[in-house]
N, CA, C and O atoms as CSV, one atom per row, in Angstrom:
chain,resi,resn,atom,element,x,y,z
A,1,UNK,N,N,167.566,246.660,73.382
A,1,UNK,CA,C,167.142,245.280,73.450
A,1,UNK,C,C,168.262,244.411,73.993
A,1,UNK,O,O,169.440,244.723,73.819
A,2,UNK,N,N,167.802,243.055,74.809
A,2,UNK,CA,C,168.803,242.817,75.141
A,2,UNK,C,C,168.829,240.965,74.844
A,2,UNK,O,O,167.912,240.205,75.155
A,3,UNK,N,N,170.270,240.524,74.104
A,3,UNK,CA,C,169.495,239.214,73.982
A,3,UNK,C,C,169.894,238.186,74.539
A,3,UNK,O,O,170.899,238.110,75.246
A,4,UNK,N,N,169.117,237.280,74.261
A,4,UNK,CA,C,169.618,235.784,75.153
A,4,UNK,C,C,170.022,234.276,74.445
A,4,UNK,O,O,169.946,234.237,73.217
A,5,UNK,N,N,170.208,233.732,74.761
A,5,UNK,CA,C,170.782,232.258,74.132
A,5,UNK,C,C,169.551,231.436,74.268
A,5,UNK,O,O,169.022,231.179,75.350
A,6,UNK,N,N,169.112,231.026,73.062
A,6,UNK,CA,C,168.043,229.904,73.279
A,6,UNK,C,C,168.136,228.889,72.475
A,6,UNK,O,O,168.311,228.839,71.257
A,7,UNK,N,N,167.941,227.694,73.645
A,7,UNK,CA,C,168.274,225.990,72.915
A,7,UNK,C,C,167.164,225.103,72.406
A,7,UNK,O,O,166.598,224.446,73.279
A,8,UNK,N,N,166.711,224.943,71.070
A,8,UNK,CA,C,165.510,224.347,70.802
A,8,UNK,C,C,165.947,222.950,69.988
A,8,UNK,O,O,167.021,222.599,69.498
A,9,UNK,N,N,165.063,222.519,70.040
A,9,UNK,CA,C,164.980,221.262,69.738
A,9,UNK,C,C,163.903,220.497,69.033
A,9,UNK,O,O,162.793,220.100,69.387
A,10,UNK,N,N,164.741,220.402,67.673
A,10,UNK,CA,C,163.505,219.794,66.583
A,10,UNK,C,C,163.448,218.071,66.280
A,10,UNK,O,O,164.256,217.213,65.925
A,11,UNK,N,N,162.249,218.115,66.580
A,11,UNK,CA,C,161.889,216.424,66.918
A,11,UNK,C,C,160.968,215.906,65.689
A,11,UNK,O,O,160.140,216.545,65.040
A,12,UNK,N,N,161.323,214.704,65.582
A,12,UNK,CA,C,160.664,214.436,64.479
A,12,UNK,C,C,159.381,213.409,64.806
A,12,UNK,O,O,159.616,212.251,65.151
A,13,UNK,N,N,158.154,213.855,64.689
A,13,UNK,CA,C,157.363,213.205,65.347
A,13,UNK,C,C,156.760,212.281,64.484
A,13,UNK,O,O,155.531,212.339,64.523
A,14,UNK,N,N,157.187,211.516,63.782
A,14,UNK,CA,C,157.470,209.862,62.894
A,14,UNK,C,C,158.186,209.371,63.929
A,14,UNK,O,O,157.624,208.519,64.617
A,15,UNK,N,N,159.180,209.665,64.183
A,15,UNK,CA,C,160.525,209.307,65.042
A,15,UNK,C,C,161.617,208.570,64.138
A,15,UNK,O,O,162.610,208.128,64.716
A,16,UNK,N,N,161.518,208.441,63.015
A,16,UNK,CA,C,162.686,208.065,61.823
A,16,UNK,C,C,164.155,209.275,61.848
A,16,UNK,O,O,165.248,209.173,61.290
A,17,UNK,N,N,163.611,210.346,62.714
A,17,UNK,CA,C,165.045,210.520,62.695
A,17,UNK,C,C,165.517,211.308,64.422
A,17,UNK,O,O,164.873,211.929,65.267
A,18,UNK,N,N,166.730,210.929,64.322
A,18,UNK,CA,C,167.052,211.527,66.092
A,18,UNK,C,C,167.089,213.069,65.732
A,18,UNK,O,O,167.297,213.563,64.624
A,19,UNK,N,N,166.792,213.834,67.159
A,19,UNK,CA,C,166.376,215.379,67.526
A,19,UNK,C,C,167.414,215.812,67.188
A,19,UNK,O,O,168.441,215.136,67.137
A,20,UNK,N,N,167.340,216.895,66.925
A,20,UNK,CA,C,168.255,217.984,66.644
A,20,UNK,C,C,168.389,219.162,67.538
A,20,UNK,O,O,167.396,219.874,67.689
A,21,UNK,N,N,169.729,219.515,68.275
A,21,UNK,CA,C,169.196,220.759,69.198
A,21,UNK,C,C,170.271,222.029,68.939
A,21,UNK,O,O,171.421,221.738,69.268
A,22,UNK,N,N,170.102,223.311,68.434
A,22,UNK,CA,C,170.455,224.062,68.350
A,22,UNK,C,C,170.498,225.351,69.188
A,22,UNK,O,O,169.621,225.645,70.000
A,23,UNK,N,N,171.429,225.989,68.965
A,23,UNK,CA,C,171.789,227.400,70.177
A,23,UNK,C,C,171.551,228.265,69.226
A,23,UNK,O,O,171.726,227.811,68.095
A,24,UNK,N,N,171.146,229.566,69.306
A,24,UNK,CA,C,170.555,230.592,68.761
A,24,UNK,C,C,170.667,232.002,69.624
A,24,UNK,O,O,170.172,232.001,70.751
A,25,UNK,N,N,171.217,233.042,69.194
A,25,UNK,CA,C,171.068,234.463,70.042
A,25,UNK,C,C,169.945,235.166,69.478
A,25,UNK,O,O,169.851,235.437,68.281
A,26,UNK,N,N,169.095,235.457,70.360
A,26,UNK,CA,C,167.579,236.703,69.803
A,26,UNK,C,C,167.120,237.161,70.766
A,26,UNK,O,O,166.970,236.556,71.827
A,27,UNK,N,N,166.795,238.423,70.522
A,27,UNK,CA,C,166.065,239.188,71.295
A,27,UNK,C,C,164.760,239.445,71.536
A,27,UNK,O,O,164.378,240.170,72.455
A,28,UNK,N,N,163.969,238.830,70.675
A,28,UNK,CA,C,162.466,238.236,71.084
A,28,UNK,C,C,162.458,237.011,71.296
A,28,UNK,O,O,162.677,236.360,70.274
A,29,UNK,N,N,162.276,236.348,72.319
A,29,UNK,CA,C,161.930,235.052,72.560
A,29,UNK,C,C,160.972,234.525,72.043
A,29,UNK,O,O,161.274,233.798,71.096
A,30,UNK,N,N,159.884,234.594,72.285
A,30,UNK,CA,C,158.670,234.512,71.716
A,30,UNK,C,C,158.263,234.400,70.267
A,30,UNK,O,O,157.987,233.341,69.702
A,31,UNK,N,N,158.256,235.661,69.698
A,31,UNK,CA,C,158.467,235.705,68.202
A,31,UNK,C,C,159.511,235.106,67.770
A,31,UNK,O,O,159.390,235.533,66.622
A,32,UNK,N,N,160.708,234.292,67.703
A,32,UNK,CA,C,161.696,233.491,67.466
A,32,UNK,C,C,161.138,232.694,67.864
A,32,UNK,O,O,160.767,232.519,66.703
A,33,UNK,N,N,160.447,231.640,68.614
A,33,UNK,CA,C,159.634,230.610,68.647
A,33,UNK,C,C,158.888,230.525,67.745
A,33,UNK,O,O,158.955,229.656,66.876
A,34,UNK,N,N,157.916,231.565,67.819
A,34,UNK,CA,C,156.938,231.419,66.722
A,34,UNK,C,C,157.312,231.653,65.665
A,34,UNK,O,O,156.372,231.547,64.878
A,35,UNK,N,N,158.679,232.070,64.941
A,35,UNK,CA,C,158.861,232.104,63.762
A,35,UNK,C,C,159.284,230.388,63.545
A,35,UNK,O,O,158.639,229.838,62.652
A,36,UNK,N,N,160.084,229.703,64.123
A,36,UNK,CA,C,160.681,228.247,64.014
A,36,UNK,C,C,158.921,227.348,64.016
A,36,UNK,O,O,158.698,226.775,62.949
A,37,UNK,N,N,157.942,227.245,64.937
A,37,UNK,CA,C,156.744,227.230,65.028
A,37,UNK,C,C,156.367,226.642,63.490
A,37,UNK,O,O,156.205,225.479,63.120
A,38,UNK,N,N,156.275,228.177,62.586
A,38,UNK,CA,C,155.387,228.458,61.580
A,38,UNK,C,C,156.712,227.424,60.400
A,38,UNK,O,O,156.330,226.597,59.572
A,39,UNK,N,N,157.737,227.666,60.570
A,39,UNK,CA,C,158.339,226.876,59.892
A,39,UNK,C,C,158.808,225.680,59.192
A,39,UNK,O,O,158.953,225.345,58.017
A,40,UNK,N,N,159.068,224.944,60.826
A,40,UNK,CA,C,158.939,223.729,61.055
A,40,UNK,C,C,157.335,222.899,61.132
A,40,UNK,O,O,156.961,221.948,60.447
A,41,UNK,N,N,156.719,223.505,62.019
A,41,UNK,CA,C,155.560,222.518,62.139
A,41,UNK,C,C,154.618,223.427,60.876
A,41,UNK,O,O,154.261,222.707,59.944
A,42,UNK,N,N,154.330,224.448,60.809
A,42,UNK,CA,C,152.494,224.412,59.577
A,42,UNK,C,C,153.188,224.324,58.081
A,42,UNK,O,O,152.686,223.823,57.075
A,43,UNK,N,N,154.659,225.034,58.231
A,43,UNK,CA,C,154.403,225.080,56.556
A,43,UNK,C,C,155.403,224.038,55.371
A,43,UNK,O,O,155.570,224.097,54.153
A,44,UNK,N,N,156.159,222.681,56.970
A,44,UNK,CA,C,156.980,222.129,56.239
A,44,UNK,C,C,155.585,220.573,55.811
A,44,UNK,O,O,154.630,220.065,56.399
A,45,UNK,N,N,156.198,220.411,54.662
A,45,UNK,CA,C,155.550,219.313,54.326
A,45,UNK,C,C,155.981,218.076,54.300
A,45,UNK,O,O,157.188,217.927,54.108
A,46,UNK,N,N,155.094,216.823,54.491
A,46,UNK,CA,C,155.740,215.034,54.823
A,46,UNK,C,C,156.649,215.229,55.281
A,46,UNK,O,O,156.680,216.020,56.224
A,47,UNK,N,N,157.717,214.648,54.861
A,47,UNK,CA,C,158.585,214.179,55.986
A,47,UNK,C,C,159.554,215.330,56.721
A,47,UNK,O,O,160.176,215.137,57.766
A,48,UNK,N,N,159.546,216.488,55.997
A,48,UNK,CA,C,160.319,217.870,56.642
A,48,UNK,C,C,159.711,218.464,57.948
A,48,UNK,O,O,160.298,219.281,58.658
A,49,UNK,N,N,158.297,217.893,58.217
A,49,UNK,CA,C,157.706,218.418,59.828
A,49,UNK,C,C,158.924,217.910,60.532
A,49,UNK,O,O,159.721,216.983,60.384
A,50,UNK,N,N,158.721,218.968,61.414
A,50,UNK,CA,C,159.510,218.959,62.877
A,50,UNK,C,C,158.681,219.497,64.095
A,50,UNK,O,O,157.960,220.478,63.921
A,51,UNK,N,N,158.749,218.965,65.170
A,51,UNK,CA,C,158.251,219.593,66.427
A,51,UNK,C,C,159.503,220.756,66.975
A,51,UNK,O,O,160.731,220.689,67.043
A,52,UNK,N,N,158.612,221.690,67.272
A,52,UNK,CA,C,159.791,222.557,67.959
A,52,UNK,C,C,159.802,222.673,69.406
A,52,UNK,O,O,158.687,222.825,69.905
A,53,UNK,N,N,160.839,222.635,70.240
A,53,UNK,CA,C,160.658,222.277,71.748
A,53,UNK,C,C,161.670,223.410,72.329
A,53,UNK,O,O,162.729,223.579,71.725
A,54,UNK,N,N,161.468,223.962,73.142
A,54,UNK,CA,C,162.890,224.266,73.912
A,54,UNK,C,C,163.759,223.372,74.652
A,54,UNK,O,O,163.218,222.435,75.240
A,55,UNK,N,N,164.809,223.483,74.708
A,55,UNK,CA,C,165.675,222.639,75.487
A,55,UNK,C,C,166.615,224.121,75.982
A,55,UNK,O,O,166.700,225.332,75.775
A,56,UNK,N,N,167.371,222.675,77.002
A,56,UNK,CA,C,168.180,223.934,77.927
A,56,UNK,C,C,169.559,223.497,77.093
A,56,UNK,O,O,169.779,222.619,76.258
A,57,UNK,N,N,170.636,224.848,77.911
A,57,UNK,CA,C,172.168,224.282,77.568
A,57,UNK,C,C,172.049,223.411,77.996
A,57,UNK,O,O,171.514,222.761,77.097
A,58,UNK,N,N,172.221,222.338,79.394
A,58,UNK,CA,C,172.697,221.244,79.477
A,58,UNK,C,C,172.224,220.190,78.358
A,58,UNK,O,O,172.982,219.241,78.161
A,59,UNK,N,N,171.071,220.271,77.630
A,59,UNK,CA,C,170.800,219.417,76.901
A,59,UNK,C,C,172.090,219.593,74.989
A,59,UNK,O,O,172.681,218.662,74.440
A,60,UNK,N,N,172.074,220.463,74.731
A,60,UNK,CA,C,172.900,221.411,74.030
A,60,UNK,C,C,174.042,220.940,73.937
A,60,UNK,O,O,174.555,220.621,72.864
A,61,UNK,N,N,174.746,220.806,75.388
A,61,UNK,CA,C,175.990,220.780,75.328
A,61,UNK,C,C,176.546,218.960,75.532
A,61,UNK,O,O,177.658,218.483,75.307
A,62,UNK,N,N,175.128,218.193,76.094
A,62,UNK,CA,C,175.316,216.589,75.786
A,62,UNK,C,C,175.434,216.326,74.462
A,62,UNK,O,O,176.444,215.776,74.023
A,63,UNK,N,N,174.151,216.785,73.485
A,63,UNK,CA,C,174.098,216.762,72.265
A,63,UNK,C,C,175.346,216.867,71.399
A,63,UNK,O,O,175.542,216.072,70.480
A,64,UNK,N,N,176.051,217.690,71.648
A,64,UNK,CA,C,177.094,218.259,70.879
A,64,UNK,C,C,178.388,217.753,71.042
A,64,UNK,O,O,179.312,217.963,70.256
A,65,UNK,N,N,178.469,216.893,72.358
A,65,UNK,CA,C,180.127,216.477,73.288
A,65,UNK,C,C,180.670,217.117,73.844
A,65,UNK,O,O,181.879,216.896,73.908
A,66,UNK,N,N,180.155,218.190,74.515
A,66,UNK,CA,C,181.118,219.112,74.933
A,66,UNK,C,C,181.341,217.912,76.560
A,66,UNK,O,O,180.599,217.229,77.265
A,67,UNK,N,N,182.696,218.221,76.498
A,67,UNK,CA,C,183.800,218.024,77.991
A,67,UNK,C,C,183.179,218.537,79.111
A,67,UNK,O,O,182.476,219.547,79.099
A,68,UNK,N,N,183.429,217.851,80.093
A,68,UNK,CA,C,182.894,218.343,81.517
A,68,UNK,C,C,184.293,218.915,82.051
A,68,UNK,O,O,185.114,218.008,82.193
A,69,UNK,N,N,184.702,219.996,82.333
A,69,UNK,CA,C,186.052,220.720,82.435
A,69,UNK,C,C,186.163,220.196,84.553
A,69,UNK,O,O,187.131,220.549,85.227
């Protein structure tokens, strides 16, 4: 298996709080979506929903401050 870096991004669709975007290594893409999916959006309740989105590194690395070298 071979894995990859993926940048998602949990949104809060109230909008009371700013997105959150995280980096993650997995080797199912898909099923690692759909596990964050089942997490965030069906089984969190009031105010713990989150939308789950992909985002790219460049979004990742604004989020976070990284330096433009």
């Amino acid at each position: 298996m071979k894995s990859e870096d993926l940048y998602i991004r949990l949104v809060d669709p109230a909008g009371k709080r700013q997105p959150v975007i995280t980096s993650h290594r997995v080797h199912d893409r898909d099923r690692f979506l759909e596990a964050q999916r089942d997490t965030h959006e069906r089984k969190a309740k009031g105010a713990d929903v989150r939308s789950v989105e992909v985002a790219t590194e460049a979004d990742y690395r604004k989020a976070h401050n990284y330096k433009v070298i």
